[in-house]
N, CA, C and O atoms as a MOPAC input file, in Angstrom:
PM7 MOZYME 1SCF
protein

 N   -137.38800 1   123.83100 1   -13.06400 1
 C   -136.09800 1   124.31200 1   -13.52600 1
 C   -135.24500 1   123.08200 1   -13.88600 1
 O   -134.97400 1   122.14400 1   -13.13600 1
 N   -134.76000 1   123.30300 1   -15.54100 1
 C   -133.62800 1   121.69800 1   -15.39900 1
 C   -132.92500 1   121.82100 1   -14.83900 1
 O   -132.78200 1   122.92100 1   -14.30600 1
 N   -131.92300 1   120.65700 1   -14.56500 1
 C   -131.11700 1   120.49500 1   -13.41000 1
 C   -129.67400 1   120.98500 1   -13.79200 1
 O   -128.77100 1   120.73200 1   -12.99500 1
 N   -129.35600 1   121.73500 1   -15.06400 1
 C   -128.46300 1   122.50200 1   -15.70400 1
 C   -128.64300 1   123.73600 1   -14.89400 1
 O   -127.69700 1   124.24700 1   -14.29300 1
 N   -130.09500 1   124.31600 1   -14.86900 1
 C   -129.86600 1   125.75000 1   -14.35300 1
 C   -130.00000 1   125.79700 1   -12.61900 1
 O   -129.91000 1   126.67400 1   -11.76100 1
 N   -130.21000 1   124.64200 1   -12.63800 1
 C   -130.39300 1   124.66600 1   -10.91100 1
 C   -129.12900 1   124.61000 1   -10.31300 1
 O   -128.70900 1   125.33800 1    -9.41300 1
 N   -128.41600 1   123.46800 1   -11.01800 1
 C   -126.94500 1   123.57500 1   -10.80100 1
 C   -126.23600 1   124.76300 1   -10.83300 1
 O   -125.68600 1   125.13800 1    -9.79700 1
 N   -126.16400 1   125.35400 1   -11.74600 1
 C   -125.86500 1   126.84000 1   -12.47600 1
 C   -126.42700 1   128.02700 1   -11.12700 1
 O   -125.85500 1   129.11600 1   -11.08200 1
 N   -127.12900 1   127.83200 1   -10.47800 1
 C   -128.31200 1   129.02600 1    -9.12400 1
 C   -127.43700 1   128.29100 1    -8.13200 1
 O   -126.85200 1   129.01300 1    -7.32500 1
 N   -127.25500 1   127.08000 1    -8.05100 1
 C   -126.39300 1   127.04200 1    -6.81200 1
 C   -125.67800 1   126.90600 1    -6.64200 1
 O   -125.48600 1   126.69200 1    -5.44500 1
 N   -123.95500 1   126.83900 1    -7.92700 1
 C   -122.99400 1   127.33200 1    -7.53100 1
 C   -123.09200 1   128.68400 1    -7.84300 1
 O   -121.97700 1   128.98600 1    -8.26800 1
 N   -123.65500 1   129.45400 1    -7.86100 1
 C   -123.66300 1   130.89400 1    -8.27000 1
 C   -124.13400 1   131.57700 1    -6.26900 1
 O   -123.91800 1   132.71900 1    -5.86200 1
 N   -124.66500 1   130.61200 1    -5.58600 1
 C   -124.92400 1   130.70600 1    -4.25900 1
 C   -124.41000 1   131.03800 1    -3.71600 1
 O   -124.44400 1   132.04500 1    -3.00900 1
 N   -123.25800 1   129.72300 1    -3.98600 1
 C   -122.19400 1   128.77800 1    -2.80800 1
 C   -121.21300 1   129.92500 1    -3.56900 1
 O   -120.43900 1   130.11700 1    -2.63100 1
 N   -120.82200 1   130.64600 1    -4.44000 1
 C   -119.49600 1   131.44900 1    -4.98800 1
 C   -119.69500 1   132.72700 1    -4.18800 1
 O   -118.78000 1   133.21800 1    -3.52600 1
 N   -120.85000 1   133.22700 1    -4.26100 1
 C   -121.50400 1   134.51200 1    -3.51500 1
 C   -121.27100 1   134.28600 1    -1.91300 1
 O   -120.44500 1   134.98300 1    -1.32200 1
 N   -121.91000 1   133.44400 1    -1.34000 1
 C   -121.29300 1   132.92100 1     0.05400 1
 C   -119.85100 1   132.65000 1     0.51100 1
 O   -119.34300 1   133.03200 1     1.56500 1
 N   -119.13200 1   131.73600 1    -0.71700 1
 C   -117.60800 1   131.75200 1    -0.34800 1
 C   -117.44700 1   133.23000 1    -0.17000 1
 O   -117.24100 1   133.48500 1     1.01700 1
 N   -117.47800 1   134.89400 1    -1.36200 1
 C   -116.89800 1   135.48000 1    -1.28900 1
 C   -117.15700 1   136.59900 1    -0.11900 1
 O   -116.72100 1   137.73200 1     0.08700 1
 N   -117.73000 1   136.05700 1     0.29500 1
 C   -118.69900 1   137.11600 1     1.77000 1
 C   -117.83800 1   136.45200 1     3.08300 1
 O   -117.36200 1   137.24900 1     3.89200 1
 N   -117.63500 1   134.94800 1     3.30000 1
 C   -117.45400 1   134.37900 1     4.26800 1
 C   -116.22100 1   134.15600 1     4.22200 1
 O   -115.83400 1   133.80900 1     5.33800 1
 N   -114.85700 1   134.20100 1     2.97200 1
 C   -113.57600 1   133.82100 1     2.92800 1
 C   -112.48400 1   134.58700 1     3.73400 1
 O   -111.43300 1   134.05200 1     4.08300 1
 N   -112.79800 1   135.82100 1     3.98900 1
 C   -111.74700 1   136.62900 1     5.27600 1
 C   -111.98000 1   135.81800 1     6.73100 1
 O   -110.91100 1   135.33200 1     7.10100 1
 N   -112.79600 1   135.61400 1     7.41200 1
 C   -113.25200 1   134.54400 1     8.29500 1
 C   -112.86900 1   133.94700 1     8.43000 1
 O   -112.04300 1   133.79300 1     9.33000 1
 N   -113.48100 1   132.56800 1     6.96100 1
 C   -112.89300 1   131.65700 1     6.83000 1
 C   -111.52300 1   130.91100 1     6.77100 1
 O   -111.19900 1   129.75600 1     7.05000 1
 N   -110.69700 1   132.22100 1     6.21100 1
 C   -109.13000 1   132.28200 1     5.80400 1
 C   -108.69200 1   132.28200 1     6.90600 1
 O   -107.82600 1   131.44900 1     7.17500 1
 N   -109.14800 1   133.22700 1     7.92700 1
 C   -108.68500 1   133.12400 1     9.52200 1
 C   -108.42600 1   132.15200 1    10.15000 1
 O   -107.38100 1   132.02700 1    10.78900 1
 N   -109.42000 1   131.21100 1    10.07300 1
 C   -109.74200 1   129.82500 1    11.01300 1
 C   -108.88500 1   128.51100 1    10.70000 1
 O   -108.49200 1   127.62900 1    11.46300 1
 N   -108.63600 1   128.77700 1     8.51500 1
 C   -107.56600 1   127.92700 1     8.57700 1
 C   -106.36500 1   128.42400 1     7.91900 1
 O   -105.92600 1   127.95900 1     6.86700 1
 N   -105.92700 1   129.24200 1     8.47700 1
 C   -104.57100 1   129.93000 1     8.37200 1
 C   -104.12900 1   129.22900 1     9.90900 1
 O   -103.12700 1   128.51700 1     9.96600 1
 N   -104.92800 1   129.48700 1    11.07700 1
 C   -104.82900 1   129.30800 1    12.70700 1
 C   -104.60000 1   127.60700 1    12.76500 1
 O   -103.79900 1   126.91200 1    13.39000 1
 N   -105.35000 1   127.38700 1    12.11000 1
 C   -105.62200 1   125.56700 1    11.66100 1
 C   -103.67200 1   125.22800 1    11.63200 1
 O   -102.80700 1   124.77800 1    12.38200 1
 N   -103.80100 1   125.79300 1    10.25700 1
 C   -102.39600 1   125.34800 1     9.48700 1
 C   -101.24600 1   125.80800 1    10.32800 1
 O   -100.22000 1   125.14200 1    10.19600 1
 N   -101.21500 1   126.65300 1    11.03400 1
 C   -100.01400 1   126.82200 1    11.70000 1
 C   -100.23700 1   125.88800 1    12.73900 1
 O    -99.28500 1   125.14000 1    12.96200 1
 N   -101.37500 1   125.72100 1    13.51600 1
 C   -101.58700 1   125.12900 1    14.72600 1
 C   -101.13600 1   123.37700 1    14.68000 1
 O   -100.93200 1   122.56300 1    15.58000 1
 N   -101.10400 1   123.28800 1    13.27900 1
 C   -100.89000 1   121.66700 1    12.66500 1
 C    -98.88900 1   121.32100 1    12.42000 1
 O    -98.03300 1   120.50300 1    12.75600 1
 N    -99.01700 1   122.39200 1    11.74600 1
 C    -97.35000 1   122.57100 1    11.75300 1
 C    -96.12600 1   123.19600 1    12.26900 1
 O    -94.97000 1   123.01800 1    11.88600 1
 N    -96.72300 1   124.22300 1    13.52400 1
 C    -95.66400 1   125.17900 1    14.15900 1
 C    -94.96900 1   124.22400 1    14.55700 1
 O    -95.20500 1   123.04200 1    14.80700 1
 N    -93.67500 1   125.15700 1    14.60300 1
 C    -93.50800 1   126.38000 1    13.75600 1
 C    -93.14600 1   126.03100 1    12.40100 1
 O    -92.32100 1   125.21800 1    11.98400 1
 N    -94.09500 1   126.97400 1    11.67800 1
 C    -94.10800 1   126.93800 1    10.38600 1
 C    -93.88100 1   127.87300 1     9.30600 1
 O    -94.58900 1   128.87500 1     9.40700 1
 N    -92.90000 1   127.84800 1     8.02700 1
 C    -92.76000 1   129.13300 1     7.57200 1
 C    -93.88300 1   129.65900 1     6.75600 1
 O    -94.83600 1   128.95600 1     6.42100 1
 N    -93.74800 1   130.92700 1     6.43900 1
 C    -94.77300 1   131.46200 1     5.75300 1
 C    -95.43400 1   130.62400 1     4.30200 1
 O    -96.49700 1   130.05100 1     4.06200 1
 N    -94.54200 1   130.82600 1     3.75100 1
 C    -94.34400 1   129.75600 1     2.30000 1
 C    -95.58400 1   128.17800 1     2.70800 1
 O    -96.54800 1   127.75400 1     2.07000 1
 N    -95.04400 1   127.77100 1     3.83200 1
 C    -95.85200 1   126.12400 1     3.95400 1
 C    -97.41700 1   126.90500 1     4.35000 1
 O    -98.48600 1   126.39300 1     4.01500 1
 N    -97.32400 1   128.14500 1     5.07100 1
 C    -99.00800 1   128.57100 1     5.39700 1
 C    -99.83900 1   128.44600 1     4.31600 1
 O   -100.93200 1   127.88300 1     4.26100 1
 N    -98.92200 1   129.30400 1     3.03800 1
 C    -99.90800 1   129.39500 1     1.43500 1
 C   -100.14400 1   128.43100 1     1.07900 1
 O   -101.30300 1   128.32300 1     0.68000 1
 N    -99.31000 1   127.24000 1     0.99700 1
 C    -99.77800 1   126.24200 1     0.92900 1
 C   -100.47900 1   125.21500 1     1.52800 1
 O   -100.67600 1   124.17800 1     0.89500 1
 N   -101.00400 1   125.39300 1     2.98900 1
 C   -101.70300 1   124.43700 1     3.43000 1
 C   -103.04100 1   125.10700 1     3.07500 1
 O   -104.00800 1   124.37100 1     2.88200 1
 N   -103.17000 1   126.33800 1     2.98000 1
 C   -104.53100 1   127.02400 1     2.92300 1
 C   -104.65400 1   126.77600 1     1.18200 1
 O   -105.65700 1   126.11700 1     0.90800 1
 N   -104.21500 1   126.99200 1     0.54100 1
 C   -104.26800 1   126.00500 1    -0.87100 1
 C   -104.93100 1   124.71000 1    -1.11300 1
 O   -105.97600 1   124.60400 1    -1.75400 1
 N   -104.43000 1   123.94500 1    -0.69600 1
 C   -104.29000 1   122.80900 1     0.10600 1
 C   -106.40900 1   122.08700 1     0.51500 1
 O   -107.32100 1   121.53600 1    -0.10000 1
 N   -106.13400 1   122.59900 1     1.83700 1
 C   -107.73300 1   122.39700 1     2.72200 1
 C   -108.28200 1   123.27300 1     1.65200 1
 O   -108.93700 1   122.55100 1     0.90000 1
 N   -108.30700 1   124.61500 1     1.21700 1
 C   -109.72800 1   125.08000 1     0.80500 1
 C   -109.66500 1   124.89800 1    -1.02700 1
 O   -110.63000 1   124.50700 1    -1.68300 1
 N   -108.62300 1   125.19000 1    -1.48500 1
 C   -108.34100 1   125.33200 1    -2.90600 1
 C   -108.45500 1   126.81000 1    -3.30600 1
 O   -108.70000 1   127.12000 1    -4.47200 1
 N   -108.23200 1   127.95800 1    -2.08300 1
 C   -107.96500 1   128.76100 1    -2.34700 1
 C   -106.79100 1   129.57400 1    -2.73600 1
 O   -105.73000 1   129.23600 1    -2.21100 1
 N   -106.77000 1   130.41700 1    -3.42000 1
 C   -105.27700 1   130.93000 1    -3.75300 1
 C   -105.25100 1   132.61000 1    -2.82500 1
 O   -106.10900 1   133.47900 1    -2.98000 1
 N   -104.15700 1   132.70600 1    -1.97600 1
 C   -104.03400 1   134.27100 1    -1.60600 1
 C   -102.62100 1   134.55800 1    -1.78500 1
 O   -101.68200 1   133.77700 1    -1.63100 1
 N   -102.58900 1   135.83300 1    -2.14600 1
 C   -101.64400 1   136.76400 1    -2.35400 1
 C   -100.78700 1   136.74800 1    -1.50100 1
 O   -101.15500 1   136.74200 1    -0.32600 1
 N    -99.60300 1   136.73800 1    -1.76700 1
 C    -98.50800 1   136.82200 1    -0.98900 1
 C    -98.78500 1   138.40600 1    -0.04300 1
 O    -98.77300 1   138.54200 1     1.18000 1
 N    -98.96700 1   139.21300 1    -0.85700 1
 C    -99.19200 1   140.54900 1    -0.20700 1
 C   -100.60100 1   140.41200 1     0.94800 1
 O   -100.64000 1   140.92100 1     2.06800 1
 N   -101.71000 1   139.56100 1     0.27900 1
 C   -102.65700 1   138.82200 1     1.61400 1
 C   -102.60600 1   138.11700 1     2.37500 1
 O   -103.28500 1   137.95800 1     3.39000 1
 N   -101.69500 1   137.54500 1     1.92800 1
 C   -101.24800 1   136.18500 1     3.34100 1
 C   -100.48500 1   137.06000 1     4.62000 1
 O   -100.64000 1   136.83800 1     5.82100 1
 N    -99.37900 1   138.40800 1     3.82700 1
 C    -98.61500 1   138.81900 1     5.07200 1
 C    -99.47200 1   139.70300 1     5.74500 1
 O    -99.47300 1   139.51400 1     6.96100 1
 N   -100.40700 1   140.86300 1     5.24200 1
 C   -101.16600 1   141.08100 1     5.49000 1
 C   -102.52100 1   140.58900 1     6.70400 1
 O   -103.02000 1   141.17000 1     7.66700 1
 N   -102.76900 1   139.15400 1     6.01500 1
 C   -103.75100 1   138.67400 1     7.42300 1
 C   -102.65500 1   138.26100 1     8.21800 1
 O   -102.88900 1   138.74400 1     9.32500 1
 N   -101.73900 1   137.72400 1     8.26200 1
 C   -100.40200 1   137.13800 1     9.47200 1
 C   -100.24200 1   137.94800 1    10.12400 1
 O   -100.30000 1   137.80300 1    11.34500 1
 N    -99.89300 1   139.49200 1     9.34500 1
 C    -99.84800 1   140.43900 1    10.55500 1
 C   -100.70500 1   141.20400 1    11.65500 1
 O   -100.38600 1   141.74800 1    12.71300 1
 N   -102.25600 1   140.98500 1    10.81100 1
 C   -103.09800 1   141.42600 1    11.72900 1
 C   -103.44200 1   140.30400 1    12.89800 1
 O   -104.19000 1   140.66500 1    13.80700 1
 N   -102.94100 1   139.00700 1    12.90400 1
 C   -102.93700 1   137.51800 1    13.69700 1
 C   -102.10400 1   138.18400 1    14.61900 1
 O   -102.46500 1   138.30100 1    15.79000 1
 N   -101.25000 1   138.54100 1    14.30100 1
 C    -99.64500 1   138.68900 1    15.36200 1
 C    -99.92900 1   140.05600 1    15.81200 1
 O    -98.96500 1   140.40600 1    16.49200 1
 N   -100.95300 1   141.14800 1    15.73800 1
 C   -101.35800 1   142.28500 1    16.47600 1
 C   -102.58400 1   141.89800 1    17.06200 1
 O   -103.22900 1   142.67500 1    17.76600 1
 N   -102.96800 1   140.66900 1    16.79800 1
 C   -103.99200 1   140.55300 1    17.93400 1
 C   -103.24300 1   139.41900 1    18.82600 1
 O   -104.02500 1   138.58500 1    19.28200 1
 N   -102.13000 1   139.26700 1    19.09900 1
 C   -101.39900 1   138.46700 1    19.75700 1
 C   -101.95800 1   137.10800 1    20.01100 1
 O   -102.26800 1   136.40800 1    20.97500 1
 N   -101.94200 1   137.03300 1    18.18100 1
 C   -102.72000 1   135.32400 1    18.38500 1
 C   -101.50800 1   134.57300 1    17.59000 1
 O   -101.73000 1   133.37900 1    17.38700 1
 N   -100.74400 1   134.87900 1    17.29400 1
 C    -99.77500 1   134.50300 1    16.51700 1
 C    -98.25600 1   135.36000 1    16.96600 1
 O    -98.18800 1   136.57300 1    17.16700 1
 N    -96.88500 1   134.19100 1    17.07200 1
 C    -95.45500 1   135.08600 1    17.04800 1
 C    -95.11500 1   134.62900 1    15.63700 1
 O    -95.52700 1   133.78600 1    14.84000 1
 N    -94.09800 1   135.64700 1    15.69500 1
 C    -93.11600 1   135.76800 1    14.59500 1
 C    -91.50700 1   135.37900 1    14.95100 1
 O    -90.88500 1   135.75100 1    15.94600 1
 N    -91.12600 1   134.72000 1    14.10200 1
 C    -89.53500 1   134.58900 1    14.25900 1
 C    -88.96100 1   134.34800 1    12.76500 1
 O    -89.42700 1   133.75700 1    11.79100 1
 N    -87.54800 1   135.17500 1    13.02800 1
 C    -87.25400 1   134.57500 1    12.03700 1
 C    -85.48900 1   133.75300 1    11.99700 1
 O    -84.55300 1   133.88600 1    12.78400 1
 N    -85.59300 1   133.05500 1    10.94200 1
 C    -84.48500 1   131.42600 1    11.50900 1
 C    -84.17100 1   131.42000 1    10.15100 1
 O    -84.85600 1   132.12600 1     9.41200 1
 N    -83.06600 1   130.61300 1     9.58300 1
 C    -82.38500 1   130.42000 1     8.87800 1
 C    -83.27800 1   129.32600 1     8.31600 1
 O    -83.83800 1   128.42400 1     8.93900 1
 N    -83.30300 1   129.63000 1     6.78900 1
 C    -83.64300 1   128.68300 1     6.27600 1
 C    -82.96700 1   127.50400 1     5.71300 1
 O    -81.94300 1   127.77600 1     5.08600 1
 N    -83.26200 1   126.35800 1     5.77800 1
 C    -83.12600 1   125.10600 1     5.39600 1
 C    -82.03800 1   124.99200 1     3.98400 1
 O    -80.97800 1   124.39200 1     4.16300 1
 N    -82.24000 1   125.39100 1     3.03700 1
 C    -82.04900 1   125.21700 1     1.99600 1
 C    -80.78600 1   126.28200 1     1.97800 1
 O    -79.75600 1   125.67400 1     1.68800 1
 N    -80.58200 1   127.55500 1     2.18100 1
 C    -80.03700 1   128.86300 1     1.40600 1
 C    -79.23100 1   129.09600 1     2.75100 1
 O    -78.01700 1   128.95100 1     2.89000 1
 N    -80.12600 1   129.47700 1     3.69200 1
 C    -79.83600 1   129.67900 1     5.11600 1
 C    -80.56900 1   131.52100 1     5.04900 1
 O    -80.53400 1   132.26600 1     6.02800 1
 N    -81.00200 1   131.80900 1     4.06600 1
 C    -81.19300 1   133.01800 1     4.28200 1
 C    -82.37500 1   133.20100 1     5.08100 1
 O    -83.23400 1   132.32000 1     5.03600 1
 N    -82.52600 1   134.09400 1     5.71800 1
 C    -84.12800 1   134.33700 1     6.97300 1
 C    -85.23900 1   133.97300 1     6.09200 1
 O    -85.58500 1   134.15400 1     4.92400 1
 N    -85.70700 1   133.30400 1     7.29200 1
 C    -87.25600 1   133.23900 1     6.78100 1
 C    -87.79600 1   133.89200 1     7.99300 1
 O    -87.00600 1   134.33600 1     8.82600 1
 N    -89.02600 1   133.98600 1     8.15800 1
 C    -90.29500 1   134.14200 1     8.90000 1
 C    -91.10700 1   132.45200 1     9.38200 1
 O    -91.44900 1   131.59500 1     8.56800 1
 N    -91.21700 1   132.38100 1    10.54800 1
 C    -91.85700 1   131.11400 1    11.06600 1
 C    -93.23000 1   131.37800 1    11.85100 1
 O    -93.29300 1   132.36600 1    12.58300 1
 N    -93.82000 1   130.91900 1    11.78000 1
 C    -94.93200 1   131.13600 1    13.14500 1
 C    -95.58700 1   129.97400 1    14.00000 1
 O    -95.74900 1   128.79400 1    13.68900 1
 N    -95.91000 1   130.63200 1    15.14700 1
 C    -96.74400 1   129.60200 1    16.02800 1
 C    -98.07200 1   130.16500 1    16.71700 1
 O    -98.32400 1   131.37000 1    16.68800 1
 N    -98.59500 1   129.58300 1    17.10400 1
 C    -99.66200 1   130.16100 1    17.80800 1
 C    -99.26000 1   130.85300 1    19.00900 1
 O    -98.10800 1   130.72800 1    19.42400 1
 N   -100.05000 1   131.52300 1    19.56100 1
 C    -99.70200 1   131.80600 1    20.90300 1
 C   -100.66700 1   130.97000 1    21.73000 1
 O   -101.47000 1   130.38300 1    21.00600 1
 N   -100.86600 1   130.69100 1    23.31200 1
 C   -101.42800 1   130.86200 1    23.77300 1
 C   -103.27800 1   131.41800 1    23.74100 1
 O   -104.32400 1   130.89200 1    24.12100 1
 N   -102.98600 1   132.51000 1    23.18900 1
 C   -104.55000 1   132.66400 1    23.10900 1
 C   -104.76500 1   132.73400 1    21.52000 1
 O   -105.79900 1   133.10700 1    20.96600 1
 N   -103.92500 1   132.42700 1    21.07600 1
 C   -103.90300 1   132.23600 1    19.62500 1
 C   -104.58700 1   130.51000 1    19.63400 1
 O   -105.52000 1   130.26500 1    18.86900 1
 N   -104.11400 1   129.57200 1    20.41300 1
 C   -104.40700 1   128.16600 1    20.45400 1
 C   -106.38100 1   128.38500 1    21.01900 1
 O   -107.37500 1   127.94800 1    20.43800 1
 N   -106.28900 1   129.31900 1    22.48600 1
 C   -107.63300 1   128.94300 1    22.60100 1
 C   -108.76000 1   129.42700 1    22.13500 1
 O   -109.85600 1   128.87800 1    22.24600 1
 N   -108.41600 1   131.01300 1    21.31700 1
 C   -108.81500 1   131.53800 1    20.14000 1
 C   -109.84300 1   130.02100 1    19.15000 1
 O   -110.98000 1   129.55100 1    19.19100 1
 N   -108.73000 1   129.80600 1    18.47500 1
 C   -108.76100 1   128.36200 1    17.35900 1
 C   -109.66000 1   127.61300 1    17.82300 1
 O   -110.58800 1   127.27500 1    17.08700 1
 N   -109.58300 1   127.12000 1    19.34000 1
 C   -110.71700 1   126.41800 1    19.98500 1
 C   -111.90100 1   126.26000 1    19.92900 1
 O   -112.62600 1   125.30500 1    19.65600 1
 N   -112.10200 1   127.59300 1    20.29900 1
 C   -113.30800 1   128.07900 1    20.88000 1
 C   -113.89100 1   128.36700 1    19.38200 1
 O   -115.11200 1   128.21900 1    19.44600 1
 N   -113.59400 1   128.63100 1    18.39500 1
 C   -114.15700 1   128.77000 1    16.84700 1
 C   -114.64300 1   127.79600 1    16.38700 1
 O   -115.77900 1   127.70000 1    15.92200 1
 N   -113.34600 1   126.48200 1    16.52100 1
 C   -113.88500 1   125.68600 1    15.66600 1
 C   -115.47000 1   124.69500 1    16.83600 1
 O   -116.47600 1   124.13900 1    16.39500 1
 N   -115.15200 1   124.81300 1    17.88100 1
 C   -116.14500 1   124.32200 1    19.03900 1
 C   -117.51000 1   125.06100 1    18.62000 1
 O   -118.50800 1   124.34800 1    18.51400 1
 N   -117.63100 1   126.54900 1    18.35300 1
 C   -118.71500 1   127.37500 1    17.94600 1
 C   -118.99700 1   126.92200 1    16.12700 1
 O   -120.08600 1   127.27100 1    15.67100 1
 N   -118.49400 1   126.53800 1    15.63800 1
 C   -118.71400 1   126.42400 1    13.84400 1
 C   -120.14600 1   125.42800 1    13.79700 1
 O   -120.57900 1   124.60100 1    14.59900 1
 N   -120.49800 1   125.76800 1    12.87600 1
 C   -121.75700 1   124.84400 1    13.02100 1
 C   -121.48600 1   123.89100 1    11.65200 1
 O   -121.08500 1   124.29500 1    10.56000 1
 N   -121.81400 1   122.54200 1    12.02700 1
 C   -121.39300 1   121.57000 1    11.00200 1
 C   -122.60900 1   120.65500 1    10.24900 1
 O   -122.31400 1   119.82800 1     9.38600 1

């Protein structure tokens, strides 16, 4: 096989694998990115996960996975005046088992 179509079979792999493994994945560094910057507002989350993977999610997906984080009480919510406007934002931090959650994942990931 030239090395055009081989190339061509294995990002066609690695795209098929990202799109199977990216809810997961999105998990671990969404947990990452807050765990790096709490408390942190929503806005800096999209962008750190931008950022590390070069993925793009939906504002409507980002609040979406945040909220299912913060019903598995791995994540709080607050919200604080923002910087700039002063109008509310949304911040987050880990919790507690939100931190040893993160742990124990990235300790299990195989590298």
């Amino acid at each position: 096989m030239p090395d055009s179509e081989e190339d061509e079979l294995v990002d066609e792999l690695v795209r098929a694998w990202v799109e199977v493994h990216k809810k997961s994945a999105t998990t671990v560094v969404l947990l990452r990115s807050i765990a790096d910057a709490a408390p942190v507002a929503t806005s800096a989350i999209a962008e750190a996960l931008a950022d590390r993977t070069g993925w793009e999610i939906t504002e409507r997906g980002l609040y979406r996975t945040l909220r299912r984080l913060r019903g598995l009480g791995l994540v709080t919510v607050r919200e604080e005046p923002g910087h700039r406007t002063g109008a509310p934002r949304h911040v987050y931090e880990l919790t507690g088992r939100g931190d040893d959650y993160l742990h124990r994942i990235e300790e299990a990931q195989i590298t």
